[in-house]
C-alpha positions as a Markdown table, in Angstrom:
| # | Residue | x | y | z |
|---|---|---|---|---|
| 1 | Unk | 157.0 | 99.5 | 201.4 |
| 2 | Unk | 154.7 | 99.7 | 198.7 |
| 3 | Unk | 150.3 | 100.0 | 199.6 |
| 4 | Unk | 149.8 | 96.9 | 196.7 |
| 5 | Unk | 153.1 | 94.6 | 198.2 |
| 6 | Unk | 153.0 | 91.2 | 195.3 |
| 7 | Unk | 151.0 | 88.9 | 196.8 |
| 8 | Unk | 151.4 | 86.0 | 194.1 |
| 9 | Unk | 152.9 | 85.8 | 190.4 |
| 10 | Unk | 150.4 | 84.3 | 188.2 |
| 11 | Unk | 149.4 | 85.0 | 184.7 |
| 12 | Unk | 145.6 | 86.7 | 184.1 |
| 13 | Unk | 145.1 | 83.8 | 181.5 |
| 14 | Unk | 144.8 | 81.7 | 184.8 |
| 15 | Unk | 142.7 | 83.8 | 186.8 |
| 16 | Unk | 140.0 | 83.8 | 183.9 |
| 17 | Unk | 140.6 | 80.0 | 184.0 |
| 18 | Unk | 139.3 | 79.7 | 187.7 |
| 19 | Unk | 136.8 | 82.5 | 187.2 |
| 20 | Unk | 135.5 | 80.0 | 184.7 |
| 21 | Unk | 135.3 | 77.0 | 186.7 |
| 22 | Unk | 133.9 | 78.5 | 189.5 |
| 23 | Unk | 130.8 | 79.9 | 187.3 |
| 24 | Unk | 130.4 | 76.3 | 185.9 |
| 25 | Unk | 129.6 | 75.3 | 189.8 |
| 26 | Unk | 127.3 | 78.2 | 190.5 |
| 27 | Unk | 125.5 | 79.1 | 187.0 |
| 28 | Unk | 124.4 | 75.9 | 184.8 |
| 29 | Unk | 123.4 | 78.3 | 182.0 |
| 30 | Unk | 127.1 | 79.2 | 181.7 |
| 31 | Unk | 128.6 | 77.0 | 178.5 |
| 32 | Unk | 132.8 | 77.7 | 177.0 |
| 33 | Unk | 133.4 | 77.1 | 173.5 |
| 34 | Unk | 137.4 | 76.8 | 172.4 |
| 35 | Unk | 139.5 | 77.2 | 169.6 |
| 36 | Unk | 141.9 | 74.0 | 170.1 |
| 37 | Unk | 143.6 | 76.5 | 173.0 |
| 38 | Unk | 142.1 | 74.7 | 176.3 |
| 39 | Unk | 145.2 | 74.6 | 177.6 |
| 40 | Unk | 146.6 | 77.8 | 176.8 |
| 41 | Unk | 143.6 | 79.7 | 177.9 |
| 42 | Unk | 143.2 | 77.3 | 181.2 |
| 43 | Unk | 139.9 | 76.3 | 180.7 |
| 44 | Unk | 141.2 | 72.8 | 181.4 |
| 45 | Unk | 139.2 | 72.7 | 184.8 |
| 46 | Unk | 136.4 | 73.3 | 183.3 |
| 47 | Unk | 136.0 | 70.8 | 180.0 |
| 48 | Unk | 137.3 | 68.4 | 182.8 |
| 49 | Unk | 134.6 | 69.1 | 185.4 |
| 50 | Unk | 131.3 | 69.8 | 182.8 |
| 51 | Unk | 132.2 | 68.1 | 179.4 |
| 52 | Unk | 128.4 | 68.5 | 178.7 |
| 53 | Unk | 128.8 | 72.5 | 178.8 |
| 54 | Unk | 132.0 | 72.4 | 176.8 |
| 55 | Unk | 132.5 | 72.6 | 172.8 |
| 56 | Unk | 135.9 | 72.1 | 171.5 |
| 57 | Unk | 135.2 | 73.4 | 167.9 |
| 58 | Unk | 138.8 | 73.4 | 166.6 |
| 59 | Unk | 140.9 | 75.8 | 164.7 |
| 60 | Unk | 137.8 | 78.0 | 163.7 |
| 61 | Unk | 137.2 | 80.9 | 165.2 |
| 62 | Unk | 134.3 | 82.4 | 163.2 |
| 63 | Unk | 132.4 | 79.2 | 163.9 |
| 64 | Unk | 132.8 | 79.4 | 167.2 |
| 65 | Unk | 131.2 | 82.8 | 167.5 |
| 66 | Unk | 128.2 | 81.9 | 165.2 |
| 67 | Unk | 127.3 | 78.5 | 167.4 |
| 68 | Unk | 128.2 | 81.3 | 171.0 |
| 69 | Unk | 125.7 | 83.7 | 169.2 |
| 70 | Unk | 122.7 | 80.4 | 168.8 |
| 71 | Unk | 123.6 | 79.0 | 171.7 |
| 72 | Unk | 121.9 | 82.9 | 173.3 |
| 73 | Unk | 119.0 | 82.1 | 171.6 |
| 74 | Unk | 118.3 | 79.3 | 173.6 |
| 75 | Unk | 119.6 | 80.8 | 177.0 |
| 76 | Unk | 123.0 | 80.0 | 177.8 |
| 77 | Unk | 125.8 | 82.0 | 178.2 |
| 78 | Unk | 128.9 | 81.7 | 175.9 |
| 79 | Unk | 131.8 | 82.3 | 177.1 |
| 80 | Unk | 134.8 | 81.8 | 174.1 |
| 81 | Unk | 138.5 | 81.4 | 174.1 |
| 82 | Unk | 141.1 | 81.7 | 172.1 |
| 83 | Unk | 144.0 | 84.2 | 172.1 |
| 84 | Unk | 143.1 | 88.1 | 171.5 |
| 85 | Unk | 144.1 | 87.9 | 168.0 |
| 86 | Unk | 142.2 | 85.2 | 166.8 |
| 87 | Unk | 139.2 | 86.7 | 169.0 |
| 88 | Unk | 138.7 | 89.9 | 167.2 |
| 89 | Unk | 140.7 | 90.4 | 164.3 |
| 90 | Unk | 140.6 | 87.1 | 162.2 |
| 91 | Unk | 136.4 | 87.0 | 163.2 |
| 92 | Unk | 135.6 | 90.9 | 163.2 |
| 93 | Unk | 132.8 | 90.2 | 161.0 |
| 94 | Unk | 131.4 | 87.5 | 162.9 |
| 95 | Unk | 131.6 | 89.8 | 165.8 |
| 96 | Unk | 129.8 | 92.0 | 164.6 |
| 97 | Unk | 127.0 | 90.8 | 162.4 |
| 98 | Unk | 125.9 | 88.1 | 164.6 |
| 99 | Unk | 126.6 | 89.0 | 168.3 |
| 100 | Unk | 127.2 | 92.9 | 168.4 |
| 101 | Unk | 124.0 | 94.1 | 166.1 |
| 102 | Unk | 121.7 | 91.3 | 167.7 |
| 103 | Unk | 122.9 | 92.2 | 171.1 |
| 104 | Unk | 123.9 | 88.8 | 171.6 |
| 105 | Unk | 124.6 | 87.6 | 175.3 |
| 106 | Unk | 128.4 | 86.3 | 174.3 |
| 107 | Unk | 131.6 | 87.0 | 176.3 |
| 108 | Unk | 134.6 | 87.0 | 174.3 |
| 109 | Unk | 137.3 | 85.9 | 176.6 |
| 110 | Unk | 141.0 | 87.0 | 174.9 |
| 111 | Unk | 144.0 | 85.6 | 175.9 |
| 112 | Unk | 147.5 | 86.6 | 175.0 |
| 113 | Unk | 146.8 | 90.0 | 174.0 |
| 114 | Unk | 149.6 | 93.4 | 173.7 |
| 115 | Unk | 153.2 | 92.7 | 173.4 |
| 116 | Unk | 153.5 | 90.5 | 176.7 |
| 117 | Unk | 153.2 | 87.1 | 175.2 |
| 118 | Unk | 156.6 | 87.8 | 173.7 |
| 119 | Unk | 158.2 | 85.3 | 171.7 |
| 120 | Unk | 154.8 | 84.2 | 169.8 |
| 121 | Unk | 155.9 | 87.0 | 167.9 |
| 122 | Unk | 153.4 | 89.6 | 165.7 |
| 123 | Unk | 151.4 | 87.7 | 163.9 |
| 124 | Unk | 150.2 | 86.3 | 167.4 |
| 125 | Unk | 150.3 | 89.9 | 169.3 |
| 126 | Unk | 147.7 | 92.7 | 168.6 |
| 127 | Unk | 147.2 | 96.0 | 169.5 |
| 128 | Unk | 144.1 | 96.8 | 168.2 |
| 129 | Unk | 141.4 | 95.0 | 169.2 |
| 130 | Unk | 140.9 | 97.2 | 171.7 |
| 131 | Unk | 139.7 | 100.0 | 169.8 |
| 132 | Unk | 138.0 | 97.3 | 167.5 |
| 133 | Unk | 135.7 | 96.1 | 170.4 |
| 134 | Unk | 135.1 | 99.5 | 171.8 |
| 135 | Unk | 134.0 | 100.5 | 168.1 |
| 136 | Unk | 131.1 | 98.0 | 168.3 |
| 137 | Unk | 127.7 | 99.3 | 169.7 |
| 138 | Unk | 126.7 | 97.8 | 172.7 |
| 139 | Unk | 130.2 | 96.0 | 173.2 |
| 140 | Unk | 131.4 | 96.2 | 177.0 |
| 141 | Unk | 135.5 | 96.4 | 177.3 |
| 142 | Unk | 137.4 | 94.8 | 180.1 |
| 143 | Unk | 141.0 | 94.7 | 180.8 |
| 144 | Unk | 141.9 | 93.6 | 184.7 |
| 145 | Unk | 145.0 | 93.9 | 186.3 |
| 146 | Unk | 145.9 | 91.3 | 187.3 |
| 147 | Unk | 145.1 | 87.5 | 188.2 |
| 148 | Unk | 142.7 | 88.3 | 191.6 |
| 149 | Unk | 141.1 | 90.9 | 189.0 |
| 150 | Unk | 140.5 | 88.7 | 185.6 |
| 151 | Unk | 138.6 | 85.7 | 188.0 |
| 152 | Unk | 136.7 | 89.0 | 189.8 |
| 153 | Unk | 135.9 | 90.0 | 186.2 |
| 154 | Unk | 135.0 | 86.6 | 184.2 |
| 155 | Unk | 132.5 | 86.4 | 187.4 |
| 156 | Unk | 130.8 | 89.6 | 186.8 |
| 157 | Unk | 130.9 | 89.5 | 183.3 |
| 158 | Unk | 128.4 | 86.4 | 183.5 |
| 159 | Unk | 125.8 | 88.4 | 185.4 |
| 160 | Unk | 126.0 | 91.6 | 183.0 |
| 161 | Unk | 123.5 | 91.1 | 180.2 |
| 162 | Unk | 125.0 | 91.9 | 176.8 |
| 163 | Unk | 128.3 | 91.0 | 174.5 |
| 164 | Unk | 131.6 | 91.2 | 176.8 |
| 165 | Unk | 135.2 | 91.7 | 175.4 |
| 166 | Unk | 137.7 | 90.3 | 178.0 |
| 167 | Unk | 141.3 | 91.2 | 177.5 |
| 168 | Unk | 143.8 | 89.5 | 179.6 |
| 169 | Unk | 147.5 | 87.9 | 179.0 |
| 170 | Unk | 149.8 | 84.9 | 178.6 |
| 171 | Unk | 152.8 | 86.2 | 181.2 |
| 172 | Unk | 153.0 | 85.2 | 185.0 |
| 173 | Unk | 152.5 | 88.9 | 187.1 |
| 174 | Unk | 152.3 | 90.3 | 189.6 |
| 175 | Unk | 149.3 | 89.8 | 191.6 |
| 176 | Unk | 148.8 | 92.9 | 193.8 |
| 177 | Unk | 144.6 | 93.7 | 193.8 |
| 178 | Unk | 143.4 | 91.9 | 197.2 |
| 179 | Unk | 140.7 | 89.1 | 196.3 |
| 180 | Unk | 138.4 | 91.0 | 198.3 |
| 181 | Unk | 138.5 | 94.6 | 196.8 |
| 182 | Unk | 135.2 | 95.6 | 195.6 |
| 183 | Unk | 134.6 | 95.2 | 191.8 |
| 184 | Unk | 132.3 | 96.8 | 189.7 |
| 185 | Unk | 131.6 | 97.1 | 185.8 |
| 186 | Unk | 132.4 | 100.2 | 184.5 |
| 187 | Unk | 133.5 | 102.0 | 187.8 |
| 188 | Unk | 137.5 | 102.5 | 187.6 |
| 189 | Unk | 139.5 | 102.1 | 190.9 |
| 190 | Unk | 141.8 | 105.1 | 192.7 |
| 191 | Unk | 144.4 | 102.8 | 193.9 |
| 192 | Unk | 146.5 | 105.7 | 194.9 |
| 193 | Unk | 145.4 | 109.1 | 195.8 |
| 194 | Unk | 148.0 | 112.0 | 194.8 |
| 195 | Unk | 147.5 | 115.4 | 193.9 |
| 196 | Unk | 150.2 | 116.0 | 190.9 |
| 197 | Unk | 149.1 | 113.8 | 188.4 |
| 198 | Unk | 146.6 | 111.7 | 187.5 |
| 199 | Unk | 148.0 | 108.1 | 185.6 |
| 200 | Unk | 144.9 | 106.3 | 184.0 |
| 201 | Unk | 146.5 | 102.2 | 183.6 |
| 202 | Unk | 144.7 | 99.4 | 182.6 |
| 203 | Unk | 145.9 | 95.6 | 182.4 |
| 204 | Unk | 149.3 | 95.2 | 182.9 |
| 205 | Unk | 150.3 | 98.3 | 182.7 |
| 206 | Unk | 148.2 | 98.8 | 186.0 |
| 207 | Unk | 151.4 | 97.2 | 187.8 |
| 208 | Unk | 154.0 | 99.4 | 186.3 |
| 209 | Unk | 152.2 | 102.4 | 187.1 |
| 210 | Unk | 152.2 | 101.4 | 190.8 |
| 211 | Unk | 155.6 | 101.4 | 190.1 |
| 212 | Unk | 155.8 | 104.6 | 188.8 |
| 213 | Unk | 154.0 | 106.3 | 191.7 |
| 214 | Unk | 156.8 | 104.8 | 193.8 |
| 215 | Unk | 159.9 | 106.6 | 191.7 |
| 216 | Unk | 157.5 | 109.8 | 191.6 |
| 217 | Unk | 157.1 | 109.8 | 194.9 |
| 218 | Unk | 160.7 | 109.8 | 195.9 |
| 219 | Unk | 161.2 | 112.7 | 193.0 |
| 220 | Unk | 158.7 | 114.3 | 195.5 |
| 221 | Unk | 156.1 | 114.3 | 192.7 |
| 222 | Unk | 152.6 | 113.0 | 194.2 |
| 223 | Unk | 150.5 | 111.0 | 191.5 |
| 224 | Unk | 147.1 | 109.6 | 191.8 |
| 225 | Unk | 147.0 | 106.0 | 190.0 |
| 226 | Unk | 143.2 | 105.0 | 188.6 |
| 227 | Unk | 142.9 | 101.7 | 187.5 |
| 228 | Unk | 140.7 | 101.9 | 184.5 |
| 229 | Unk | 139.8 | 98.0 | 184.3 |
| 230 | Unk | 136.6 | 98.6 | 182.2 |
| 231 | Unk | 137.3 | 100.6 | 178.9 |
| 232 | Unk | 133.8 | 100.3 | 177.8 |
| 233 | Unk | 131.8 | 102.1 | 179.3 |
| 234 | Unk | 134.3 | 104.7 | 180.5 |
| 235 | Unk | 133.9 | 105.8 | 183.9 |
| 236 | Unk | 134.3 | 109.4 | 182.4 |
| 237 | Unk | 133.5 | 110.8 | 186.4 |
| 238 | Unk | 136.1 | 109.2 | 187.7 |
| 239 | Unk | 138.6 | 110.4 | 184.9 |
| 240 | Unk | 136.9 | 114.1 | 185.5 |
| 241 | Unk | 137.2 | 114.1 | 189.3 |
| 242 | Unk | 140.9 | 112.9 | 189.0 |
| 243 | Unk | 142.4 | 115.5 | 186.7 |
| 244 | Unk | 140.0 | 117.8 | 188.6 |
| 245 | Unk | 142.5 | 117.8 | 191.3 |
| 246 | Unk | 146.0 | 117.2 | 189.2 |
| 247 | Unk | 145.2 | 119.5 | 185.9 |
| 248 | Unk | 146.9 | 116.6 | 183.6 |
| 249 | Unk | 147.2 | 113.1 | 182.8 |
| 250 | Unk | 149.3 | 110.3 | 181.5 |
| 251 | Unk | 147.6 | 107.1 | 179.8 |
| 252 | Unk | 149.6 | 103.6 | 180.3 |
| 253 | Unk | 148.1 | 100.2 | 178.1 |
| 254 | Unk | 149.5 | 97.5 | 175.8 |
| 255 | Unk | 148.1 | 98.7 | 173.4 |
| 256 | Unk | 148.5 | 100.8 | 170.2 |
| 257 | Unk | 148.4 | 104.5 | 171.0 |
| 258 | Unk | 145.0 | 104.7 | 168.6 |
| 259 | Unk | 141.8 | 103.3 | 169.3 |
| 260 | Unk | 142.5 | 102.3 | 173.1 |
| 261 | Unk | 142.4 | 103.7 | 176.4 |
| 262 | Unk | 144.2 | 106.7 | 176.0 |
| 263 | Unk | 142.1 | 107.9 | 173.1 |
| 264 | Unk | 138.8 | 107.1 | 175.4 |
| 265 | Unk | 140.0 | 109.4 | 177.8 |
| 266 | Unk | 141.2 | 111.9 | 175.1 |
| 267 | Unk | 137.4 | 112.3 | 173.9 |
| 268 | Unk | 136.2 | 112.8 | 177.8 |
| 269 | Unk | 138.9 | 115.5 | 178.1 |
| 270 | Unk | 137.7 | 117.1 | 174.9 |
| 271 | Unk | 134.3 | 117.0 | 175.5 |
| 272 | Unk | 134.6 | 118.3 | 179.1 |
| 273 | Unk | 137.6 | 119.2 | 180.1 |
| 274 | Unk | 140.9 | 120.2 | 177.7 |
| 275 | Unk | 143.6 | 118.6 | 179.6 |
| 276 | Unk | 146.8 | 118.2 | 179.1 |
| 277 | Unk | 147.7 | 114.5 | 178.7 |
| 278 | Unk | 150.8 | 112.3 | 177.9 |
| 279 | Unk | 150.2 | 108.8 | 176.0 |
| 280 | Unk | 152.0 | 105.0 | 177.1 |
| 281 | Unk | 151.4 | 103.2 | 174.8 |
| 282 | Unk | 153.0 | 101.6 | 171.5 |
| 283 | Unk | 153.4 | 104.2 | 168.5 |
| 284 | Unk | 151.5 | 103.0 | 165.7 |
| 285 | Unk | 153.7 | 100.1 | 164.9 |
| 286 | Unk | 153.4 | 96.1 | 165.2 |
| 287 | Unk | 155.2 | 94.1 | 167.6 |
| 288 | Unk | 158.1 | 91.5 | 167.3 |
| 289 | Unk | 159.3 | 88.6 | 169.0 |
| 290 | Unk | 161.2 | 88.6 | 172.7 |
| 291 | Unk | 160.7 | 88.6 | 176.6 |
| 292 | Unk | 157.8 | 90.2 | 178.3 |
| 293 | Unk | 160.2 | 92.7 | 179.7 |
| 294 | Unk | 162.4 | 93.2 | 176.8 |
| 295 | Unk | 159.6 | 94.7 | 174.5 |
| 296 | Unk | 157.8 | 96.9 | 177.2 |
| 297 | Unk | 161.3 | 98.4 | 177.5 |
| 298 | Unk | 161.5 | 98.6 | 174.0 |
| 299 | Unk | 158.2 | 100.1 | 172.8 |
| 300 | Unk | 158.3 | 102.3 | 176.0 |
| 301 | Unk | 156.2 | 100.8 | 178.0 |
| 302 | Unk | 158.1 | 100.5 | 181.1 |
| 303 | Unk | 158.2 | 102.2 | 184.1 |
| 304 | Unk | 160.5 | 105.0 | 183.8 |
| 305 | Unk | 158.6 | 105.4 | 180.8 |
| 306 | Unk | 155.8 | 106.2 | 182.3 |
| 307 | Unk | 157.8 | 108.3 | 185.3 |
| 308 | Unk | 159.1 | 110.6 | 182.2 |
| 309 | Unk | 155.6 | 111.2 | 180.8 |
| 310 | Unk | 154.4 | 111.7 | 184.3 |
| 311 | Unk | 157.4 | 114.5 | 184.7 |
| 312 | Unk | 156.3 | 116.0 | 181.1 |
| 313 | Unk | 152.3 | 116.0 | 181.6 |
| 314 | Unk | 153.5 | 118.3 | 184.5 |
| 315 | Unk | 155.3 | 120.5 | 182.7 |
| 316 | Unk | 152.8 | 121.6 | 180.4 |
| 317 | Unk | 149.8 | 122.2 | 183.3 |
């Protein structure tokens, strides 16, 4: 039996949703802003429950981070949704010149993000925005796990002065991370301890690595799976104590193979320790319509993708 059995399916998008509503309850200087997506990024409970502290400002997005970026002037805290493409690439500029470079005190809460939303199709998926964020000075990076995870993270997030970029998705998964496991800002978790090799996930991806570990294990390969939840900062002492023990590394996100997790890691293993490494991630290409499951499978993203990297990071220690 697995050490993370499924405890639920629900998607991340709902698990910011509740992490919303509860911070309306406990923190009155929390305000969400939407881009006519309430219901898609499940900030229903919310708008319901403090229509005072909620701004529906329609289809557009760069106006909704210049009122989240004055509404820090006067103390609140912004939290915005819309889906991860409309987030950061249609409003980079916003991003940037009036939260990012005045160190605004905005959390930028994406939904839909990497290939998982599936049948929305690539104009509606993106997988850059994680290098875009992480790119920006001062810009903290989160991508959870799963729905126990994104609530844990839209909680902390609100006590963590400075912009926030929250990543999470549009498909129901598998919830596996107990409610009750610590979490911490910028300190990745071991969920599995293993001596062979170390597999750095983040997001979804966190799942199928689980899964992954499981196949390896019955190959008789031992592999230690981090859970990397906070891209920026990097908890580069972590990474170093991992590979430390297994001498290489595979990197698993939704996410294109530049800019994102994999390359953060590269740059700690260059500056500290050359290591052999082996990337998950999509090749340098857009996405396309279809099921969840259908394009991890296709952009290899799946799990015995990420066993056959596992099995070729070895083979080069």
């Amino acid at each position: 039996m697995s050490s993370y059995p499924v405890l639920d399916q629900k998607d991340t998008r709902s698990g910011f949703g509740a992490g919303l509503h509860e911070l309306g309850k406990k923190n009155p200087k929390v305000v969400a802003l939407c881009a006519d997506l309430t219901g898609s990024l499940k900030m229903d409970a919310f708008k319901k429950e403090f229509p005072d502290r909620f701004i529906q400002v329609g289809i557009a997005e760069a106006n909704m981070m210049g009122i989240a970026a004055g509404l820090t002037i006067g103390g609140k805290i912004p939290f915005t949704g819309t889906f991860a493409n409309f987030s950061t690439g249609r409003v980079y500029d916003q991003i940037r010149q009036s939260i990012a470079y005045s160190d605004k005190n905005v959390k930028i809460c994406a939904s839909h993000a990497g290939l998982t939303l599936g049948e929305d199709g690539a104009t509606h998926q993106i997988l850059e925005d994680i290098g875009l964020m992480r790119m920006l000075p001062g810009m903290t990076v989160v991508v959870p796990a799963d729905y126990n995870q994104t609530k844990q993270a839209t909680l902390a997030i609100a006590d963590h002065h400075g912009p926030v970029y929250l990543r999470f998705g549009r498909p129901k998964w598998p919830v596996f991370i107990p409610a009750d496991m610590p979490f911490e800002l910028g300190k990745a978790q071991r969920l599995i301890e293993g001596t062979d090799v170390s597999i750095f996930a983040c997001g979804h991806l966190v799942w199928r690595a689980l899964q992954a570990a499981e196949e390896l294990a019955r190959q008789g390969v031992k592999a230690e799976v981090i859970n990397v939840h906070t891209i920026k900062p990097l908890d580069a002492e972590a990474i170093l104590a991992s590979v430390a023990k297994t001498k290489c590394a595979v990197s698993c996100e939704e996410h294109n193979r530049h800019g994102g997790l994999g390359d953060a890691i590269a740059q700690v293993f260059s500056t500290h320790a050359p290591t052999p490494q082996e990337f998950v991630s999509v090749n340098d290409s857009f996405g396309e319509s279809g099921t969840p499951d259908q394009l991890l499978k296709k952009y290899g993203l799946d799990t015995p993708d990420i066993v056959a990297a596992a099995l070729r990071a070895i083979q080069r220690k």
